[in-house]
DORO-616755 format. One line per 8 residues: their letters; for each residue x, y, z of N, C-alpha, C, CB. Coordinates in steps of 0.02 Angstrom, whole numbers, plus 50000, padded with zeros to 5 digits. Glycine has a CB too. Example, Ala and Ser with C-alpha at 12.3 -4.5 7.8 and 13.67 -1.06 7.14 Angstrom:
as> 50660:49716:50390:50615:49775:50390:50660:49835:50390:50565:49776:50452; 50642:49888:50354:50684:49947:50357:50645:50002:50394:50704:49970:50286
REM end
This chain:
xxxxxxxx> 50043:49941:50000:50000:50000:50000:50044:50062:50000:49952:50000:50062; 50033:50103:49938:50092:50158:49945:50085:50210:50001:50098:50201:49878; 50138:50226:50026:50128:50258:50074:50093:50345:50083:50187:50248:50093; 50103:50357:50005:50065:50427:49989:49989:50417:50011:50069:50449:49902; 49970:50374:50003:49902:50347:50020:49882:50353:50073:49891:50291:50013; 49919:50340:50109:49924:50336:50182:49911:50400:50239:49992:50314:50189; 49962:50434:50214:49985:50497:50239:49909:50532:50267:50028:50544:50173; 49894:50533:50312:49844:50601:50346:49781:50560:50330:49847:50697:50300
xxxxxxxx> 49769:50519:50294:49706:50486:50270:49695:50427:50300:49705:50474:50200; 49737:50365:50287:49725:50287:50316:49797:50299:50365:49729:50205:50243; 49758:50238:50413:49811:50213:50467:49806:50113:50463:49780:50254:50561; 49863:50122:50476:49893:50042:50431:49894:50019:50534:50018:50047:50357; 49876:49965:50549:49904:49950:50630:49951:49915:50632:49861:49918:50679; 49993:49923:50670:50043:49900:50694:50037:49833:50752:50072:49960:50717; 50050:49788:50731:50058:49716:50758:50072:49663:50732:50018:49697:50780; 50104:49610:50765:50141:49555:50768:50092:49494:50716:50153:49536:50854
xxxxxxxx> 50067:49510:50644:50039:49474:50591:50102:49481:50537:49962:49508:50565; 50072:49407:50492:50091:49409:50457:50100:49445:50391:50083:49379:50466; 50126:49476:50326:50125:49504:50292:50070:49500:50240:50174:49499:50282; 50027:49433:50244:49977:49445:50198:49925:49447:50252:49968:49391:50138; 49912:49478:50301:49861:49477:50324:49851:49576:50321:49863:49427:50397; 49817:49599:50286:49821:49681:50268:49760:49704:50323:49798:49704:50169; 49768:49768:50343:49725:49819:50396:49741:49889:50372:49749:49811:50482; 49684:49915:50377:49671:49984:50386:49618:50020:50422:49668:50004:50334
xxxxxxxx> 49632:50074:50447:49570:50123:50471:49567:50167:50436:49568:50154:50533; 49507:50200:50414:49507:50248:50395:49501:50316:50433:49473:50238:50361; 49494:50366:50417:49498:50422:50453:49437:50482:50413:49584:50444:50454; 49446:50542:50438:49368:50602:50415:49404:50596:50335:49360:50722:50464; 49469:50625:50330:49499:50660:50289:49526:50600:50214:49561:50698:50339; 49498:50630:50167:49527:50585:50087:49454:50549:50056:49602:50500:50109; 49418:50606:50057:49337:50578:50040:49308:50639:49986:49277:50574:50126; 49245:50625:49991:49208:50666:49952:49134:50697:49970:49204:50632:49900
xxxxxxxx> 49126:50667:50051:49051:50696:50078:49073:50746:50107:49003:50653:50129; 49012:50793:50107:49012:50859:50130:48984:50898:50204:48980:50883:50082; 49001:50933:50231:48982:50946:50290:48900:50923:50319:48995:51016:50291; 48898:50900:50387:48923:50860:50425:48978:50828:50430:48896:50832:50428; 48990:50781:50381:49008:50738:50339:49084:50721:50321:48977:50757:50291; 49100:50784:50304:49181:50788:50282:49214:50748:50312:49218:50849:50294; 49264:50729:50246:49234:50709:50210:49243:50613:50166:49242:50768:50178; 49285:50582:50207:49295:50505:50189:49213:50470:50240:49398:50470:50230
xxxxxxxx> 49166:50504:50249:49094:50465:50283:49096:50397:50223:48998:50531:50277; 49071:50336:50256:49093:50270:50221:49026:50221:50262:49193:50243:50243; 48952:50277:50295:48902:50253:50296:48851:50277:50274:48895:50240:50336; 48784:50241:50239:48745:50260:50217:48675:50295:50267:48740:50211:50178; 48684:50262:50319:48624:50244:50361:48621:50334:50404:48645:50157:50425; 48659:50388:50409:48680:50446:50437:48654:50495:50415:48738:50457:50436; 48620:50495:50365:48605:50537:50319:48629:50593:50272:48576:50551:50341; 48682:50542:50265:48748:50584:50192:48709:50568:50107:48861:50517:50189
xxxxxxxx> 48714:50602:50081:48678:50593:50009:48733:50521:49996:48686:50678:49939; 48686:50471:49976:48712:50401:49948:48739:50402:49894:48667:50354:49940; 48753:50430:49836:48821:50445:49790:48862:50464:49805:48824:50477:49748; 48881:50511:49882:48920:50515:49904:48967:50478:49929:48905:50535:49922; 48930:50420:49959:48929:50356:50008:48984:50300:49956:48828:50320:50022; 48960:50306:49895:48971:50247:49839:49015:50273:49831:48932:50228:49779; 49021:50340:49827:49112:50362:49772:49166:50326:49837:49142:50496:49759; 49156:50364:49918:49198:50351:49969:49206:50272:49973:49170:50383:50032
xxxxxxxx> 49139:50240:49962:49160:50173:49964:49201:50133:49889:49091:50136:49985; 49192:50173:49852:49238:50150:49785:49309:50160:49804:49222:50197:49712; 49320:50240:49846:49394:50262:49840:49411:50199:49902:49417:50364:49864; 49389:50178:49953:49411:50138:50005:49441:50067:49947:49336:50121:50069; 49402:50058:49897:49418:49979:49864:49472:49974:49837:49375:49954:49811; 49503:50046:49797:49541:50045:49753:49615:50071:49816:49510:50096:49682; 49608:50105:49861:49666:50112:49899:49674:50047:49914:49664:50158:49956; 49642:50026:49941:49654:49934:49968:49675:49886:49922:49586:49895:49993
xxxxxxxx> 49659:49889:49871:49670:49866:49804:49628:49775:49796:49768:49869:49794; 49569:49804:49841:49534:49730:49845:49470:49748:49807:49518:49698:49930; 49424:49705:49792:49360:49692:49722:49301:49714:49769:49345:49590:49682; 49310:49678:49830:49228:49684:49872:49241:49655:49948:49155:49624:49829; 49203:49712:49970:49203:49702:50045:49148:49688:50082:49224:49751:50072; 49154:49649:50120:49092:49639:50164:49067:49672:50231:49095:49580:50181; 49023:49720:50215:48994:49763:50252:48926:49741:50296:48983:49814:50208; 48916:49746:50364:48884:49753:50396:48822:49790:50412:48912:49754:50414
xxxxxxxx> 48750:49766:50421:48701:49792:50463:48711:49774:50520:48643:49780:50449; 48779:49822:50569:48766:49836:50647:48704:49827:50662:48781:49904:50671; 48684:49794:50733:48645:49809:50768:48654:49774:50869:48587:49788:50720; 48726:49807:50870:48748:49794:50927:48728:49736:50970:48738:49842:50953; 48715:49683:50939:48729:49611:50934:48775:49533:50957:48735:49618:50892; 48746:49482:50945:48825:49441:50957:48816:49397:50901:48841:49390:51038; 48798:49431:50843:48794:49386:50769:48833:49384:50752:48763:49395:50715; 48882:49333:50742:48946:49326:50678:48934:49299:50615:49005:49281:50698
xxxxxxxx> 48944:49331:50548:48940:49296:50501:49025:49280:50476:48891:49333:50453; 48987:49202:50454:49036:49189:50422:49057:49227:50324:49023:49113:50432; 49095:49260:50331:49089:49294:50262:49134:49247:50199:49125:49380:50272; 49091:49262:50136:49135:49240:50058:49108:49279:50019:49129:49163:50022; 49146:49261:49951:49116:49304:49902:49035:49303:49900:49143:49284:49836; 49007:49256:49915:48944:49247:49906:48899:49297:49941:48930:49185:49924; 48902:49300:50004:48896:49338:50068:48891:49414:50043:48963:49324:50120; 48961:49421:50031:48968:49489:50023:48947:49525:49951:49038:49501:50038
xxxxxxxx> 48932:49484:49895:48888:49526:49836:48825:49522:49868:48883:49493:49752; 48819:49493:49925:48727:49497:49934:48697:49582:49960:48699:49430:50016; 48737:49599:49984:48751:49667:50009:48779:49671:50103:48672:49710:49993; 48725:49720:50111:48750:49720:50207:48702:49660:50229:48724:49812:50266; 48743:49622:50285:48703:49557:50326:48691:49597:50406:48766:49468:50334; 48629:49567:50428:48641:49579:50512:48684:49556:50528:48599:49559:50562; 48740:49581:50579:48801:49539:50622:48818:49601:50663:48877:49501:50571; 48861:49589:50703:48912:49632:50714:48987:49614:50710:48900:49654:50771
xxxxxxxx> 48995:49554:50683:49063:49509:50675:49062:49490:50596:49063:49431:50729; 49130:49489:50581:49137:49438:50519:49198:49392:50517:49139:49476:50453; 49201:49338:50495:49277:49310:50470:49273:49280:50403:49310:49250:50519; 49347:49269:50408:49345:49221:50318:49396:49201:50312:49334:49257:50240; 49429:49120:50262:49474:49115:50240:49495:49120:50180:49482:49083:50257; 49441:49173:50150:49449:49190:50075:49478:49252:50079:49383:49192:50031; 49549:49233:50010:49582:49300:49988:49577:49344:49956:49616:49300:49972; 49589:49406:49970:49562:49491:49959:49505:49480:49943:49594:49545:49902
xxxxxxxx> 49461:49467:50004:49382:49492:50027:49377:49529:50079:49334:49439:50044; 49378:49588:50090:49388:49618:50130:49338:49631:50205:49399:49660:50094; 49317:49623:50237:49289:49616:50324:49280:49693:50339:49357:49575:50391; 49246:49735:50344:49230:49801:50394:49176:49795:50436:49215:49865:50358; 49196:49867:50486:49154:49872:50542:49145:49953:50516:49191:49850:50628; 49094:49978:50528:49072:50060:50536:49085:50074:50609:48983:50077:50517; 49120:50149:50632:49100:50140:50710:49095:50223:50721:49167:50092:50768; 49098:50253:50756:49096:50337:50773:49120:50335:50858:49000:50379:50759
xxxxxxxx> 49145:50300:50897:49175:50275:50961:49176:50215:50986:49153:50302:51004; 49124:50170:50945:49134:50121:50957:49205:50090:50943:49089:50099:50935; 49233:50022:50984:49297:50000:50973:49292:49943:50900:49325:49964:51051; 49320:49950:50872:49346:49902:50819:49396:49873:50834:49362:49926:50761; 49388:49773:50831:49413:49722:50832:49461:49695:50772:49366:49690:50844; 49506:49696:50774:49525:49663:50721:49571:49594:50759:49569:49719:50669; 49543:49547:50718:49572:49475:50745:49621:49440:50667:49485:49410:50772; 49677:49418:50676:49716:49361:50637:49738:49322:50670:49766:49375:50601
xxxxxxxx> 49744:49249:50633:49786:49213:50659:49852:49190:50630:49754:49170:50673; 49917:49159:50664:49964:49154:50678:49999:49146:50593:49966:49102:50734; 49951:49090:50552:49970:49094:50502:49935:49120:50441:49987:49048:50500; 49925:49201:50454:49885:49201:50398:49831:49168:50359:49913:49201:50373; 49797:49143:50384:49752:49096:50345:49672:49114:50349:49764:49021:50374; 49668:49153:50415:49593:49177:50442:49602:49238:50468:49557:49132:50500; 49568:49292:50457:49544:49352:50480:49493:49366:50501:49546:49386:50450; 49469:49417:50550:49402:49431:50577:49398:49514:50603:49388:49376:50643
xxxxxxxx> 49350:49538:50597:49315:49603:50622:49253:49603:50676:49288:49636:50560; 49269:49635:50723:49219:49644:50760:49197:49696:50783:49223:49617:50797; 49147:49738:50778:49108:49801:50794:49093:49780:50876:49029:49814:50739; 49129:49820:50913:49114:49831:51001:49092:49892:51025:49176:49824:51046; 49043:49895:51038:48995:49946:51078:49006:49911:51148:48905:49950:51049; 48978:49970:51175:48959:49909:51255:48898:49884:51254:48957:49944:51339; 48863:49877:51229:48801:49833:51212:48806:49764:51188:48764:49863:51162; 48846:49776:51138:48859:49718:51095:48930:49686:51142:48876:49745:51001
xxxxxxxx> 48973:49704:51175:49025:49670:51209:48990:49642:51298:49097:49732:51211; 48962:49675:51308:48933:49664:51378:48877:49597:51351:48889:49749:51416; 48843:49590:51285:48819:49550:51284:48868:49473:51257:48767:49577:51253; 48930:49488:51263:48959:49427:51217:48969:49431:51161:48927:49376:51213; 48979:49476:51116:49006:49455:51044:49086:49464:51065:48975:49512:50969; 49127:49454:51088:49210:49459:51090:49209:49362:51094:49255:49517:51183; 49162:49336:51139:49175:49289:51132:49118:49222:51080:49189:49286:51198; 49072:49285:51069:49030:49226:51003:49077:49229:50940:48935:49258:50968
xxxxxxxx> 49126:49278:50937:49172:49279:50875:49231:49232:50877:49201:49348:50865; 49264:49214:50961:49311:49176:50960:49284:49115:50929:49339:49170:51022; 49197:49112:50968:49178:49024:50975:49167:48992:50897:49091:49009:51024; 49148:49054:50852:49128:49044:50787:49192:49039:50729:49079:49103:50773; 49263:49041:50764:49328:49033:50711:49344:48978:50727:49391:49082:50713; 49399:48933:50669:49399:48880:50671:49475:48873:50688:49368:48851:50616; 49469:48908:50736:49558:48930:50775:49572:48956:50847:49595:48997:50735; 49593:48928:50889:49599:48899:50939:49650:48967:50967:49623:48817:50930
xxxxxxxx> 49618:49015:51005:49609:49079:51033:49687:49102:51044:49560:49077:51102; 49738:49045:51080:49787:49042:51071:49839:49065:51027:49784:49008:51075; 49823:49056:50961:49857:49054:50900:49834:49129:50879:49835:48988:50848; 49775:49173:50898:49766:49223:50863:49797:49289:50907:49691:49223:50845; 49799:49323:50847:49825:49392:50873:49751:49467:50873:49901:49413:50806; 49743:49507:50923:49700:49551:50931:49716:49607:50924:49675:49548:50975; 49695:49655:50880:49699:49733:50884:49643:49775:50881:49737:49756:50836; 49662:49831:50953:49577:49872:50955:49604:49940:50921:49533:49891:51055
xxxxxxxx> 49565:49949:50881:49578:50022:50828:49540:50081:50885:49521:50016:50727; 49535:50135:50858:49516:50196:50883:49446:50179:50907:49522:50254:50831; 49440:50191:50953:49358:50201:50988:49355:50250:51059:49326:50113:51016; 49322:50267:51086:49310:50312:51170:49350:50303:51221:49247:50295:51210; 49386:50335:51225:49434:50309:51290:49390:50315:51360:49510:50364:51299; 49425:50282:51408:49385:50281:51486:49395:50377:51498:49445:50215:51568; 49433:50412:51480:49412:50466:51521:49355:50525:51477:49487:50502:51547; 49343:50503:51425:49299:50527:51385:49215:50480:51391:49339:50524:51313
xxxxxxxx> 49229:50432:51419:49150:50369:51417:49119:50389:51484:49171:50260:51422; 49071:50429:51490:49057:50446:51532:48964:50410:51531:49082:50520:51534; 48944:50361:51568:48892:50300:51578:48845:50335:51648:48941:50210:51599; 48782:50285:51621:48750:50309:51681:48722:50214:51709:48674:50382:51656; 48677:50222:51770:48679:50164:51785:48647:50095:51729:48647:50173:51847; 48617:50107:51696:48605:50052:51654:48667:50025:51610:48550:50073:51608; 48712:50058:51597:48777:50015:51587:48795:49992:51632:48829:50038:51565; 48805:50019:51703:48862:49996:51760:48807:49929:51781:48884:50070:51841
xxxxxxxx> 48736:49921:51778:48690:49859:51786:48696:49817:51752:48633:49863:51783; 48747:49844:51697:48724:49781:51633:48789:49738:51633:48708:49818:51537; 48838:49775:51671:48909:49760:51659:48907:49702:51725:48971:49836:51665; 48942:49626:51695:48951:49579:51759:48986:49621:51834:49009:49511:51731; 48941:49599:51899:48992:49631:51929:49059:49622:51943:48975:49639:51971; 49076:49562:51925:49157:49539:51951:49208:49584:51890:49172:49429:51941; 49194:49601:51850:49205:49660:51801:49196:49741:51805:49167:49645:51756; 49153:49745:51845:49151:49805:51858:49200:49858:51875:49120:49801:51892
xxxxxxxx> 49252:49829:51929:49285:49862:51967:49341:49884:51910:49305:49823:52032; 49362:49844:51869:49414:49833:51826:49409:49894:51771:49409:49759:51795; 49328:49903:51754:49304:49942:51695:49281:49993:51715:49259:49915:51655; 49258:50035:51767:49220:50076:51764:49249:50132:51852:49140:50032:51753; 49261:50181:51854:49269:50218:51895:49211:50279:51921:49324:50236:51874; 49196:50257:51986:49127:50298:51997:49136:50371:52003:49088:50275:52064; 49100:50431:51951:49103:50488:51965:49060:50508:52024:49091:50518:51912; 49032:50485:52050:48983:50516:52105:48911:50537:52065:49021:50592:52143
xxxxxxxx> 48860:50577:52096:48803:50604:52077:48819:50662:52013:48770:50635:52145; 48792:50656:51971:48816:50726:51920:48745:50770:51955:48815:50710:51802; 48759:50850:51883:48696:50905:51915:48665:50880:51928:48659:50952:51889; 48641:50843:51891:48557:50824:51912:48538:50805:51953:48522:50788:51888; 48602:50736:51981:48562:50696:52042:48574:50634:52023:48481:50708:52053; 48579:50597:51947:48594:50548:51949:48664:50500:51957:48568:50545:51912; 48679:50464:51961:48784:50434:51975:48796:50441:51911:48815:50333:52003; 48863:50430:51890:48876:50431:51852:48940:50373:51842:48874:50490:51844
xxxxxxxx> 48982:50359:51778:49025:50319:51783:49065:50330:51720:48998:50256:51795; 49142:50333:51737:49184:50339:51677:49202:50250:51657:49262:50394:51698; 49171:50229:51582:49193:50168:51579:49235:50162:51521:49140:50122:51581; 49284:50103:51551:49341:50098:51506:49334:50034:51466:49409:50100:51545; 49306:50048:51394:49270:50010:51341:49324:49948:51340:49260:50057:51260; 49378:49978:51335:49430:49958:51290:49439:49894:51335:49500:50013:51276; 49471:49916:51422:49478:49859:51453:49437:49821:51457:49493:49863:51499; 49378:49822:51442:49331:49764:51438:49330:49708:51396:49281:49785:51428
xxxxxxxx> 49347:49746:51330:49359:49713:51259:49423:49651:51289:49392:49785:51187; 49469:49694:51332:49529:49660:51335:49519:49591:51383:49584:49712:51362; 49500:49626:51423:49474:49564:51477:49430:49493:51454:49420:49603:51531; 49396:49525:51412:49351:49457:51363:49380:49436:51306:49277:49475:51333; 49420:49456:51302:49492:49408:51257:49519:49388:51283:49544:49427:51218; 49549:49404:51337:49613:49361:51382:49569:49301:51423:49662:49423:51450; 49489:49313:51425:49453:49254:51473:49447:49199:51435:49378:49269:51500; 49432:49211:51356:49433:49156:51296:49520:49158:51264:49366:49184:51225
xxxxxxxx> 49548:49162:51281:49634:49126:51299:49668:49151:51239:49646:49025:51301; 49632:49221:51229:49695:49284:51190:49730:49311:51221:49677:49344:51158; 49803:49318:51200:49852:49340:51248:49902:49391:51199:49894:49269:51286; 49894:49385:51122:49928:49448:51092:49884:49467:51082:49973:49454:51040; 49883:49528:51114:49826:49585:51112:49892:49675:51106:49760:49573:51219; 49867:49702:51048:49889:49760:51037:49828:49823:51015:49940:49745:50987; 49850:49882:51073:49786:49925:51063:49818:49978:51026:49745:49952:51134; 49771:50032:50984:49796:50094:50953:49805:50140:50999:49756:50121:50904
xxxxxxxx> 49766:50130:51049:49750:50173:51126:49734:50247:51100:49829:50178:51188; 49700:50262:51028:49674:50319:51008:49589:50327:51017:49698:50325:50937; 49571:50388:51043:49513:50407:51064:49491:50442:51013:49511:50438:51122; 49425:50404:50977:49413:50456:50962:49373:50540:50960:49415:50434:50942; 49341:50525:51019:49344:50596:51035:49371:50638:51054:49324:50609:51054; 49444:50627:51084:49510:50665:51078:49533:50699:51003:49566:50612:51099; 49525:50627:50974:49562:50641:50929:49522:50672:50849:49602:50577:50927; 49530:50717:50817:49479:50769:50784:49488:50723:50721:49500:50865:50778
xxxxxxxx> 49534:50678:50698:49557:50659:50647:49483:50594:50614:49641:50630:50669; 49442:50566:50683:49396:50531:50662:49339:50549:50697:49411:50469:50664; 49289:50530:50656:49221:50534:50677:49187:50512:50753:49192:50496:50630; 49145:50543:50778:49146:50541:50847:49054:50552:50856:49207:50607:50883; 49023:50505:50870:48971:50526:50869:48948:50567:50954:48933:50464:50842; 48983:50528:50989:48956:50566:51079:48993:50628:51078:48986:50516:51166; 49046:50670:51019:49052:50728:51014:49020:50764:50989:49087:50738:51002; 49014:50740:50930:48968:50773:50869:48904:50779:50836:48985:50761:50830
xxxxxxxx> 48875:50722:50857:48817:50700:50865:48794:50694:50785:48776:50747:50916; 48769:50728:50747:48753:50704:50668:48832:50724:50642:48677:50757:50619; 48858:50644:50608:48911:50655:50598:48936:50591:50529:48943:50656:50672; 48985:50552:50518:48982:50530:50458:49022:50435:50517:49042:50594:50379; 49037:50408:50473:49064:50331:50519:49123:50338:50475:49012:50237:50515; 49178:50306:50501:49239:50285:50467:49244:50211:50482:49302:50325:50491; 49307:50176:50444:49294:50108:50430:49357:50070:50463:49284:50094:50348; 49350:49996:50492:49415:49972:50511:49404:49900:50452:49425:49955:50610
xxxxxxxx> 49448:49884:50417:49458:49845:50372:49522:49794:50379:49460:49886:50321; 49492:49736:50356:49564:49673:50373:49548:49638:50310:49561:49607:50460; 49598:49615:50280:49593:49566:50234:49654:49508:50214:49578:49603:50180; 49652:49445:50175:49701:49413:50169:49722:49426:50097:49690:49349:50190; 49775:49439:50101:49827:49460:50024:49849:49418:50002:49887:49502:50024; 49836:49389:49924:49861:49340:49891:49802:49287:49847:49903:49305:49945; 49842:49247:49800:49794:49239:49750:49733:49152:49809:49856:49214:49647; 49709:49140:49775:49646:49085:49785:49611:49087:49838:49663:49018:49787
x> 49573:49041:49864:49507:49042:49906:49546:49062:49979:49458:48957:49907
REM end
């Protein structure tokens, strides 16, 4: 992937995979939608004019230099599909997970703070994406995705892309209820009563994600540790509120199934 490409637009992650196993995030900037929007938005569902949507998702195919990707109907979930070419000309599937051992088919997640999963294993052979909200992780998709690969948790490697950091996730009690308590203490730091009167809680997404990988017996785990509502470079919906999604993408490089 040339690196001009790269520059200010995609972020490539850094971790211990093999060379045909390819990743990217995308970022606001190297698009064509317009305010809100500006301008790499790479969802339809936000309300960005949808030719917009198609060019950004064309420019995402041709930087990657892959045919078709398999895109998701999120719905903060513990659905994993298994993805192929088949799958993915059908259009978006319900899930919030995907894997595959088919080469350059590409796997995304949409997110605006949510954390993005990216899973490989040891030898290149299987890839996976997972969309983590705390909805969808508090309910188990970190580990309906391990249970649904045909690779033995051990052998794979984990990376969490840009999503909400703990001092920006600011929860009220129906997360801190929803969250196991033997977990709690680990994830979440009590602010006390806010104005109003109700508690409040700073929760730390990320360690959660981490903790429910290391319980299903992942142990290379590498984070971007980028926020993005710190960080202005990606879309942020608990900042911005009508705003555009950017994309985390994994695929396997090289010719046959």
């Amino acid at each position: 992937m040339p690196a001009a490409r790269l520059a200010g637009t995609l972020i490539e992650p850094e971790w211990p995979v093999p060379g045909r196993v390819r990743a990217l995030v995308t970022t606001r900037a190297g698009g064509v939608s317009e305010p809100p929007y500006e301008s790499f938005n790479l969802a339809y569902h936000v309300g960005d004019a949808a030719a917009r949507v198609r060019r950004n998702r064309r420019r995402l195919l041709t930087i990657a230099g892959i045919d078709r990707v398999q895109w998701l109907d999120q719905e903060h979930g513990r659905c994993v599909l298994a993805a192929s070419a088949d799958t993915a000309a059908g259009g978006p599937i319900t899930a919030d997970a995907s894997w595959t051992m088919s080469r350059n088919l590409g796997l995304a997640v949409l997110v605006a703070d949510c954390v993005p999963l990216l899973l490989a294993n040891e030898d290149a052979t299987l890839v996976a994406v997972v969309h983590c909200g705390w909805r969808g992780t508090v309910a188990g998709i970190v580990g309906a995705t391990l249970d649904a690969l045909p690779e033995t948790p051990g052998r794979l490697v984990a990376w969490l892309g840009p999503g909400v950091c703990a001092d920006c996730y600011e929860v009220g009690a129906e997360v801190r209820d929803a969250i196991d308590p033997d977990e709690r203490q680990a994830v979440l730091v009590d602010e006390g009563p806010a104005s109003g009167g109700d508690r409040k809680w700073r929760m730390d997404l990320p360690a959660l994600i981490v903790a429910r990988l290391r319980r299903s017996g992942v142990r290379r785990i590498v984070s971007s540790s980028a926020c993005t509502i710190c960080d202005s470079r990606y879309y942020s919906y608990r900042r911005d509120g009508r705003t555009g999604r950017f994309a985390a993408l994994i695929w396997l490089e090289g010719s046959g199934h």
